[in-house]
N, C-alpha and C positions, 0 to 999 in steps of 0.2 A: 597292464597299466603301469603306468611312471611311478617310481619315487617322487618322494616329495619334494626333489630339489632338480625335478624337471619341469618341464613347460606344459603347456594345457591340457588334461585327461587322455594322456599317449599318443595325441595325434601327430608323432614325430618333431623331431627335431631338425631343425634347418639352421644351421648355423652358421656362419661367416667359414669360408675353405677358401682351397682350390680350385680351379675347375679348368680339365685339360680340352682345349680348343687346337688339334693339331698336332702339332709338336711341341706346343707351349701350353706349358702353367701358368694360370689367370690368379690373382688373391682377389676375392672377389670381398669387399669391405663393404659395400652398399649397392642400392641398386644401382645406381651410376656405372658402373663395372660391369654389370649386366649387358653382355654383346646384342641380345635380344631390347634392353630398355633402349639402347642406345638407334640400333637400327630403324625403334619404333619413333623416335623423335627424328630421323632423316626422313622418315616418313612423312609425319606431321608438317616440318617446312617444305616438303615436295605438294602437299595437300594443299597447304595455305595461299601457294604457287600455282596451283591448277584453277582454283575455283574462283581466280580472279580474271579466268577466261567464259567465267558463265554469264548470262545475260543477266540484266539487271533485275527481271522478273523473279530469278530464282534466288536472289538474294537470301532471303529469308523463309528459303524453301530448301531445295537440293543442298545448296550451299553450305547453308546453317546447319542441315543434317552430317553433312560430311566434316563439317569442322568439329561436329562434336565428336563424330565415329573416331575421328583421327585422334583428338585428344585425351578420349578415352582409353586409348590403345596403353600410352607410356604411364598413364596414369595407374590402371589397372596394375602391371607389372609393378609400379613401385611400391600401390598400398600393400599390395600381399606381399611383397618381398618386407614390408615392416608392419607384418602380421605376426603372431608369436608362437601360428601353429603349421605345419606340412599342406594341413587339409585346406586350411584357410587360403593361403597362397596360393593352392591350385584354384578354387574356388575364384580367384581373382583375374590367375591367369586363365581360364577358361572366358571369364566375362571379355577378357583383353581381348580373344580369338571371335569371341563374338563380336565385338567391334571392328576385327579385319574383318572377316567376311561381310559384315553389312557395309563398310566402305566401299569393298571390293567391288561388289554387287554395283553400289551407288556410280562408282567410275563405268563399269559396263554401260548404265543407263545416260551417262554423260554423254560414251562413245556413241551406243545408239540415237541420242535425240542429234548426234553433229554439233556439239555445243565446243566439243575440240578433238582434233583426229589420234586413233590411236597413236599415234607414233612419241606426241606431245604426255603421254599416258604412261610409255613404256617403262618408265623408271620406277612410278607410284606404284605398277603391277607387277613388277618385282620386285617390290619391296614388298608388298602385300605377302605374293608369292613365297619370298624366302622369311618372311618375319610366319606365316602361317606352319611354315615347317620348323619353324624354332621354336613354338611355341606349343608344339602338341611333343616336338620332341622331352623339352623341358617338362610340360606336365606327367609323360609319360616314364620318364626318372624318376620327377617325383613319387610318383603313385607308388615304382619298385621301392624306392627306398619307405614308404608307409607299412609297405607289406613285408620289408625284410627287416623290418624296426623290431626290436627285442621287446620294447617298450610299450 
């Protein structure tokens, strides 16, 4: 467990760094910085863009479902990233991963009802795609750094 001039009953420390993307060093100051936040909000205006090709029926059906998935994505990532503990912030990012896959899901059922052809798609499911592998990446750090914490 932590000293007293750590943060919540040892659940690690996440503190503002680094973070090497490549051959570059990232300072990551908030979640804004976050390559993963950010992808997740090209997301969201690729979303907001698609489901203005659904029928008017689904307005307040598919539609309204997918606009929440997507908004929940960037969101998730930001509250845990200004949560005060390792565990919590995974806890958030896991919820964010939960909201790509149910989106994910949502756009397959797009393509199959014909409401718009894959091809109009291609961008949103790869962003899905590579935000899902960033985001099991990052929890999966997280979690080494909980277990390698002295704390």
């Amino acid at each position: 467990m932590k000293g007293s001039g750590g943060r919540d009953k040892g659940e690690g420390i996440r503190g503002q760094g680094s973070v090497r993307y490549g051959d570059v060093n990232f300072v990551i100051k908030n979640y804004k910085d976050l390559i993963v936040w950010q992808k997740s909000m090209d997301l969201t205006v690729e979303i907001y863009r698609l489901v203005k090709f659904l029928p008017r029926e689904e307005t307040y059906a598919l539609s309204d479902q997918m606009r929440r998935a997507v908004v929940s994505i960037p969101s998730n990532i930001a509250e845990g990233h200004g949560r005060n503990s390792t565990k919590e912030y995974i806890h958030f990012l896991s919820v964010a991963r939960g909201s790509q896959t149910e989106l994910e899901t949502q756009l397959q059922i797009c393509i199959r009802l014909k409401y718009f052809p894959e091809s109009e798609a291609t961008v949103a499911i790869d962003l899905c795609d590579e935000l899902n592998k960033m985001l099991n990446a990052l929890i999966t750090s997280l979690k080494g750094q909980l277990r390698n914490s002295s704390y």
